[in-house]
C-alpha positions, 0 to 999 in steps of 0.5 A, spaced: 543 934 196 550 933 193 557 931 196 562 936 195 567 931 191 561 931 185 561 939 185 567 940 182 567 934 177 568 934 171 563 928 168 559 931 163 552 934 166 546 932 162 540 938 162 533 936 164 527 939 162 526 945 168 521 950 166 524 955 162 520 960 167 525 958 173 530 962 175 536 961 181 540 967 182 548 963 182 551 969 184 549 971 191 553 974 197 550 972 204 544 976 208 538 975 209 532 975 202 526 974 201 525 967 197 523 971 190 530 975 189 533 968 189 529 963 187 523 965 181 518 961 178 518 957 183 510 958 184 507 956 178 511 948 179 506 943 180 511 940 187 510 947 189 503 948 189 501 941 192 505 942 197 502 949 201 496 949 196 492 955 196 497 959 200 502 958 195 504 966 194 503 968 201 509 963 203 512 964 198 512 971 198 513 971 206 519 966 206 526 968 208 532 965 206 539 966 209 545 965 205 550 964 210 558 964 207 561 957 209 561 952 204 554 946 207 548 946 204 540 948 205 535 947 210 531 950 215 531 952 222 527 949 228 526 956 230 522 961 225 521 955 219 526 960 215 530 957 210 538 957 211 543 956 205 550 956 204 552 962 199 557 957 195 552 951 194 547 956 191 552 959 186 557 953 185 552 946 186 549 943 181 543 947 177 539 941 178 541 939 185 539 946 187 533 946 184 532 939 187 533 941 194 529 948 195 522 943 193 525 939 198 526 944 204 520 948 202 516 941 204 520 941 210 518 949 212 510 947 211 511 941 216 514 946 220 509 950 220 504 944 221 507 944 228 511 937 225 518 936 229 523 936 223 528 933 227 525 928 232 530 924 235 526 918 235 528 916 228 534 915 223 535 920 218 532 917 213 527 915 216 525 920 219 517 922 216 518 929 215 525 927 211 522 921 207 517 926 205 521 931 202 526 927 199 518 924 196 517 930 193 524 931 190 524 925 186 518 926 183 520 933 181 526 929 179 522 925 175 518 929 172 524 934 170 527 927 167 532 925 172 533 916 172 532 912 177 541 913 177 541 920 178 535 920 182 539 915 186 546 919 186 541 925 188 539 922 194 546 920 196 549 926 202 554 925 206 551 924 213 548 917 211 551 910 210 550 906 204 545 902 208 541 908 209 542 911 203 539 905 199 533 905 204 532 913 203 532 910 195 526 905 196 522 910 200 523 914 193 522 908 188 528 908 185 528 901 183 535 899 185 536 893 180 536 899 175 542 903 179 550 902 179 554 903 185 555 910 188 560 914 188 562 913 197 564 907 194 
């Protein structure tokens, strides 16, 4: 996810290489959708087949997102394993972090769905299987789309962790920190 400083930055964006069959819906009001009226194309990504396999289209055609209309990001309740998201991170966030972070939560409704606990108390944030897991998914899609180990780092830079922490989630994802500068906490 990405800090709310770097979503109005002005710093140049470079472009990946997402599918051209991608489509993210970045004018959305808050409700309740289905996951396909926001987020299309999604179902012919490796990342995402790998992660529910087979049932691939079922989840992803029974899958609601909640667009709530306060500034946050996206995750998924411990309630139903539905998605939540904030309407002005889906229209005003970075492309590549929204694409980014929907891999993630998707990994995060199929752990929920494998009855996994996504918010065990037993473990820090970072490390926590259920997180290392997703971000794991992300950064390889990261990866895949043309992302560096800096930008996957700064990817992986949300607000609720340490600069410790952050480096530990990092090596989780192999993000070789010789090859990263400082961050933009800092």
């Amino acid at each position: 996810m990405l800090i709310a400083s770097l979503l109005n930055s002005s710093v140049k964006k470079r472009s990946y290489k997402i599918a051209h069959e991608i489509k993210i819906v970045r004018n959305i009001g808050s409700g309740s959708f289905g996951f396909r009226e926001i987020f299309q194309g999604f179902d012919g990504l490796e990342s995402v087949k790998k992660t529910f396999g087979k049932n691939t289209m079922t989840e992803l055609d029974n899958l609601k997102i909640e667009v709530f209309p306060k500034e946050g990001f996206m995750g998924v309740s411990d309630e139903d394993g539905h998605v939540f998201a904030s309407q002005y991170y889906l229209n005003n966030g970075e492309e590549s972090s929204v694409y980014l972070d929907i891999i993630h939560e998707l990994v995060h409704v199929k752990q929920f769905k494998q009855g996994k606990n996504l918010f065990d108390p037993n473990y820090a944030y970072v490390d926590r299987p259920t997180e290392i897991e997703a971000y794991q998914v992300a950064a390889l899609e990261a990866r895949r789309i043309g992302m560096n180990d800096q930008e996957i780092f700064d990817y992986l830079e949300v607000p609720w962790i340490s600069r410790d922490e952050h480096e530990r989630l990092a090596k989780s994802c192999d993000v070789d920190l010789r090859l990263v500068g400082k961050s933009s906490a800092e």
